[in-house]
Each structure stands twice: as C-alpha cells, then as structure tokens.
C-alpha positions in Angstrom: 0.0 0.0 0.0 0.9 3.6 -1.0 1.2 5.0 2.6 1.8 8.7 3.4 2.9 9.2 7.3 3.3 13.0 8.3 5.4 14.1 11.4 7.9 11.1 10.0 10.9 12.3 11.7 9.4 12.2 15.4 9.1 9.9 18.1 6.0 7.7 17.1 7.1 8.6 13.1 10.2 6.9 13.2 9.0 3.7 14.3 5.8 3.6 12.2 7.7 4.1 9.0 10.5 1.5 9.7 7.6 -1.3 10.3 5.6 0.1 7.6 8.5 -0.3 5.3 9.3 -3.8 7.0 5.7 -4.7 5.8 6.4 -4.0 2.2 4.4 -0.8 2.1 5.4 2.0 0.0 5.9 4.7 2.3 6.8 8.4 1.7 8.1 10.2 5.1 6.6 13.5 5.0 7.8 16.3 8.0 8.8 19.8 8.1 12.5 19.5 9.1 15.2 17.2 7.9 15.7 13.9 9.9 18.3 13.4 11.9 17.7 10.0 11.7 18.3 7.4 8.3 14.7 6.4 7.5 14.0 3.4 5.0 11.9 5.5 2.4 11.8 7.9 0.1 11.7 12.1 2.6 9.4 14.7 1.1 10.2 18.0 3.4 7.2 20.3 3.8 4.8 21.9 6.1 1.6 20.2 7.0 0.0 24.3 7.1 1.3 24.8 3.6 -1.2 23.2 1.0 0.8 23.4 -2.3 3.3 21.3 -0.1 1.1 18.7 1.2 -0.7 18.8 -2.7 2.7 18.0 -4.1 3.4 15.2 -1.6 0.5 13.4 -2.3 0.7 13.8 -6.0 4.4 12.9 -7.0 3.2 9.8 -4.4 -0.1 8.5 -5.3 -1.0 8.2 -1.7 -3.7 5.4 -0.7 -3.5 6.2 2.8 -2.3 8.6 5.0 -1.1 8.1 8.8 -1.3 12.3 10.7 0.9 12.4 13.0 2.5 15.7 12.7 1.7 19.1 14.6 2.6 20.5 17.6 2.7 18.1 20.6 2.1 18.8 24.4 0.4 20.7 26.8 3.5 22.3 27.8 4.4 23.7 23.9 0.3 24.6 24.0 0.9 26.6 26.9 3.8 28.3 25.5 3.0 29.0 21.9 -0.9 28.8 22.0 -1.1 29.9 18.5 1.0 28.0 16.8 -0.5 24.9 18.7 -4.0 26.0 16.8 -2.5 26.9 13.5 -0.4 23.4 13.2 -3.3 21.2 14.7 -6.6 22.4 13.2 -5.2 24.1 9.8 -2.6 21.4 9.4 -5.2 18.6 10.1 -7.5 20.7 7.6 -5.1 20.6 4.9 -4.2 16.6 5.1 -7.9 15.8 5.2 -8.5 17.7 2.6 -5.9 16.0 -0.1 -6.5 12.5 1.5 -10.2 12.8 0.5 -9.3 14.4 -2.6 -7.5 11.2 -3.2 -10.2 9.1 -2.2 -7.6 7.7 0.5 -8.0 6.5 3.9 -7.0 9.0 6.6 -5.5 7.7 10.5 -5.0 10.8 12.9 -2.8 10.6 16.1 -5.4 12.3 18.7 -5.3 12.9 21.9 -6.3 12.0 25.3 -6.3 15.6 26.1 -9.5 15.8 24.4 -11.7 14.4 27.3 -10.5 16.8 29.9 -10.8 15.9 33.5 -13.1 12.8 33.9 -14.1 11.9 37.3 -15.1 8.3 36.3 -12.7 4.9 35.4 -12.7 4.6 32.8 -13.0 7.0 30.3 -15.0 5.4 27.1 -14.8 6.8 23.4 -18.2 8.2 23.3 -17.6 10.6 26.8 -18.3 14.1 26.2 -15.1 16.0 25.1 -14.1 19.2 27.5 -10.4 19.8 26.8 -8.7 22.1 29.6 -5.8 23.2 27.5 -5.1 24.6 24.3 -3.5 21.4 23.5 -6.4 19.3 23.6 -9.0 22.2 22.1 -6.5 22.0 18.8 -6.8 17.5 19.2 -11.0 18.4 19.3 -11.2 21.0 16.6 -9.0 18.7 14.4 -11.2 15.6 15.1 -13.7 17.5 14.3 -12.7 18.9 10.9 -11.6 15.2 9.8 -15.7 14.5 10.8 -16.7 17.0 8.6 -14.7 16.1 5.6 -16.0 12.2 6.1 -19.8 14.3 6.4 -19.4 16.1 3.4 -17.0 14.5 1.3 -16.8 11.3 2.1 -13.7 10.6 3.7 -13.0 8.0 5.4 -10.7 8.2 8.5 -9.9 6.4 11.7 -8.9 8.4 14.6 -6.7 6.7 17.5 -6.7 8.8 20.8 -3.0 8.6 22.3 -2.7 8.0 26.0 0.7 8.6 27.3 3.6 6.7 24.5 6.7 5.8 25.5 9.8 4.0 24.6 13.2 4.4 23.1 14.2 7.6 21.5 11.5 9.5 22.7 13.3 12.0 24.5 11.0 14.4 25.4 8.6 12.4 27.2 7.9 12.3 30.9 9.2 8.1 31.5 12.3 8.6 29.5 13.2 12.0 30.9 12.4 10.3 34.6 14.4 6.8 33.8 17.5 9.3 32.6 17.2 11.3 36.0 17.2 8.1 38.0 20.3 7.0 36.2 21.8 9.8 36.4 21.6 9.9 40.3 20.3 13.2 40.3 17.4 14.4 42.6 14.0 13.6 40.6 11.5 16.7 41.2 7.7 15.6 39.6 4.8 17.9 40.3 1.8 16.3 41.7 2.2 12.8 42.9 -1.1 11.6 43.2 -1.7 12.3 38.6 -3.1 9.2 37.4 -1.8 8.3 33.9 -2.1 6.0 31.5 1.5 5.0 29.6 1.7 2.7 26.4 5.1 1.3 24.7 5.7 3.2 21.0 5.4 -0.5 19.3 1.6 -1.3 20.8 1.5 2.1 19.1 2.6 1.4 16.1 1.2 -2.2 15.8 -2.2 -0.4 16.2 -2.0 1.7 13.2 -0.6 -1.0 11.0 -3.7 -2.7 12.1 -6.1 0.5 11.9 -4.4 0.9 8.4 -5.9 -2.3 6.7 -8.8 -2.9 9.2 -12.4 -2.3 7.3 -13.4 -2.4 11.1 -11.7 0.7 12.1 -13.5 3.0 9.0 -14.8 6.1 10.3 -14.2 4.9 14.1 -12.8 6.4 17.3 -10.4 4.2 19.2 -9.0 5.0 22.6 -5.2 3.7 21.9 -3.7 3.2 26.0 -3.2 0.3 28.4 -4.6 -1.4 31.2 -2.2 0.2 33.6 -2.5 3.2 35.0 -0.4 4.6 37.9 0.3 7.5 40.0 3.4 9.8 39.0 4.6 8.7 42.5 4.1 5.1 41.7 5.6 5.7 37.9 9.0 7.3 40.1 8.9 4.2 42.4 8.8 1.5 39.7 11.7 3.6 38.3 14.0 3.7 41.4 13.5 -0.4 42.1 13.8 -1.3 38.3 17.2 1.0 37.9 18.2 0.1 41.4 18.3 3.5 42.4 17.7 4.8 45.9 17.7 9.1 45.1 15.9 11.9 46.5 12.7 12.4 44.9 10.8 15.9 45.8 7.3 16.7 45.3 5.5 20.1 44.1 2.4 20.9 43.1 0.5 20.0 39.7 1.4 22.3 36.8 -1.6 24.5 35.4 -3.5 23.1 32.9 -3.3 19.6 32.9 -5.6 16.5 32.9 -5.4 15.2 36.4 -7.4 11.7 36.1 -7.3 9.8 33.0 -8.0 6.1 32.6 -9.0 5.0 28.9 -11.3 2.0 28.2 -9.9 0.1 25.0 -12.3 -2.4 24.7 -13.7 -1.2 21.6 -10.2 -1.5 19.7 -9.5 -4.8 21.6 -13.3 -5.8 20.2 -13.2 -4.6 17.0 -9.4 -4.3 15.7 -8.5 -7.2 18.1 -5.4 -5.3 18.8 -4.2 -5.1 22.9 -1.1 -3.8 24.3 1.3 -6.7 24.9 4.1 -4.6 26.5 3.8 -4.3 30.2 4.7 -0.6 32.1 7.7 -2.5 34.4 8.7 -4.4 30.8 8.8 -1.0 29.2 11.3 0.8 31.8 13.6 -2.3 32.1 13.9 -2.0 27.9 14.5 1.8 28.4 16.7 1.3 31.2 18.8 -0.6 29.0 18.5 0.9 26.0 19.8 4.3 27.5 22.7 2.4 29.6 24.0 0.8 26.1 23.8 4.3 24.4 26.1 5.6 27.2 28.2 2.6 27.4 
C-alpha cells in the first residue's frame, strides 16, 4: 500500500515508517524539518499548514492512505505557543484531510487524550463528552472535528486513534524517558503532583495499532481509545523507576502544573473488540527496555 505518514521524523514517526517499510508498504516520510535520523523510504520535506506542499506530496506519491501524525505536541508547547498549537493542529489537520479525500484515500490521525478533559469516572469510554482544559487538547477536538466534517461532506473515510501517554526508546522528550534518565543519572528527581493518574503505552503497541487500523475495514470512520490497562500515580511511575534502575535518590514533590488533565484512565475495549489489537508490552517491561536501552547508548 501507498502510505503517506506525516510528522515522520518524530518519536512515534520513526518507528511507524520503519515497520511500515518492514511490511512491504510503499511509504513516503513527510515532515517539516530534515531527519536526523536514516529512514527506509523515500523524505518529502514540507509543512503540514502549507497546501501546495502537502498537494505536491500526495501527488508525486499516489497516496492510498495517510497516517497524521504531525503538529505541535504537548500541553507544555500549547501553553507556551498557543497559536501556533491552533495553527499546526486544526489548519494542518484541515489541509491533510483535505488531499487525502481528494484522493479518495484512507485517513489515521494521532489524537489525543487531552481531548476528554478531566473525567471523574474509570474509565474514560470513546463516546464521553469531550471538554479539553488546554489549548493542546482544544486543537486534538477542533482537528477531530474537521476530519468529521470532511468524512460528512466529502466522504472521507478516517480512523482516529486517541494517544494515552507513549513511551519508549528515542522519545526524549517524554515524561518516563526524561524520569528513567534522572534516575540513572543519580540526580534528585522533582515531579509535580504525585497523586496524577496516567495512562502509559510502549511506541510498538503504538505502532502495531495503526498497521492494524491501516488495513482494518473495522476501524473506518471509528474512534479508538489507543492506552493500556495500567494506569499509575506519577509517584508510583517514580517508584517502579527507582526499584527497576536500582536507584535509591531523592525524589521531591511540588504541586500539579496549570492546565493539565489530572485523572485519566482509557477504556480500550472497543479497539480490543473490533481491531483485536491489545497492548502486549507491560509498564515494568517498558522501563527495564529503556533502562537498557539508555545504559548501552552511554556505554
């Protein structure tokens, strides 16, 4: 299959591609910088907000589906550059729905957890009302939404996956790799409210779900909570840390940064039911793998 994946250069990007390729899929890596990193297909460099970019792309490649994964990421970046957040998600989001259902191609966007809000109830199902408390997750709804309009008025036909927290090698920026590399460093580990529950799934349960979303006739024009069955404090995320790394360092606790979603547990029975996909890569199994993977780098 002729498969577009914007955002290729990122954290989830990078894998996806590489086991897309691995599949035998025709894949063109589409992202706004250059990669720093070899990828096994063809790069098209462009910006998701610039049409005539994303036009070209999926001309010169004949695209017969397209993965989304580009666009700013993060409450923190939201915060920051609230703009920007809004221009990248919704008009970038616009611009790739468009084209895919120009090309009468099947669209998967990379949404967000962000876009339930704070949900008082375990757990959180696909058809909960959406009430996003950042900028981050308003830009995850409008964009779901404008893919919903396109599949309304045009036709397309999309599958959206809604991201708990991912994980995993190489994604540097992430709260468990950023914690495991404090811990191994020896340094004192500062988190901001303890008690946050979250929800943390490995990059390859990820990906695995999107290769299956990708070919799935089930998963047409269906939301899909994309997470696992664990979900921990940030306290109890640190500890499993420490024991795992065999670390014993001083961790100090503040208060919960503005704006974030507190509580979050997704219910992913209806991918497990319909796409018969399930995360197979446990939280401790996760950390041990980036606990080594980060004391090999360094070795």
């Amino acid at each position: 299959m002729r498969v577009l994946v914007t955002g290729a250069s990122g954290f989830i990007g990078r894998y996806l591609v590489r086991a897309l390729a691995e599949s035998g899929d025709d894949v063109l890596a589409f992202d706004i910088s250059p990669t720093r990193k070899k990828l096994p297909c063809p790069y098209f460099m462009g910006d998701i907000t610039d049409y005539l970019a994303v036009d070209r792309a999926f001309s010169e490649h004949r695209t017969e589906a397209a993965i989304h994964l580009a666009g700013q990421t993060g409450v923190a970046a939201s915060i920051d550059k609230p703009d920007d957040t809004i221009r990248s998600n919704v008009l970038g989001t616009f611009n790739i729905a468009h084209r895919t259902m120009k090309s009468n191609a099947k669209l998967l966007f990379a949404s967000s957890r962000e876009v339930y809000g704070e949900k008082p109830g375990f757990p959180t199902v696909e058809s909960a009302s959406l009430a996003p408390v950042n900028v981050y997750g308003l830009s995850k709804m409008l964009a779901e939404e404008t893919i919903r309009w396109f599949a309304s008025s045009g036709g397309l036909r999309y599958c959206i996956l809604r991201l708990t927290n991912v994980y995993g090698p190489g994604g540097d920026s992430y709260v468990v790799q950023k914690l495991v590399r404090r811990a191994l460093s020896g340094d004192t580990i500062e988190i901001m409210g303890g008690n946050q529950l979250m929800n943390f799934v490995h990059v390859t349960d990820v990906v695995e779900a999107f290769k299956i979303a990708l070919r799935s006739k089930s998963s047409e024009n269906q939301i899909f909570n994309v997470g696992s069955g664990e979900t921990v404090t940030v306290r109890e995320l640190v500890n499993s840390i420490l024991e795992l790394s065999k670390r014993n360092i001083k961790v100090i606790e503040g208060p919960p940064p503005p704006s974030i979603v507190f509580n979050f547990s997704p219910d992913i029975s209806l991918v497990q039911h319909l796409l018969g996909w399930t995360p197979r890569i446990s939280l401790k199994d996760g950390i041990r793998g980036l606990i080594d993977s980060l004391v090999i780098a360094h070795s």
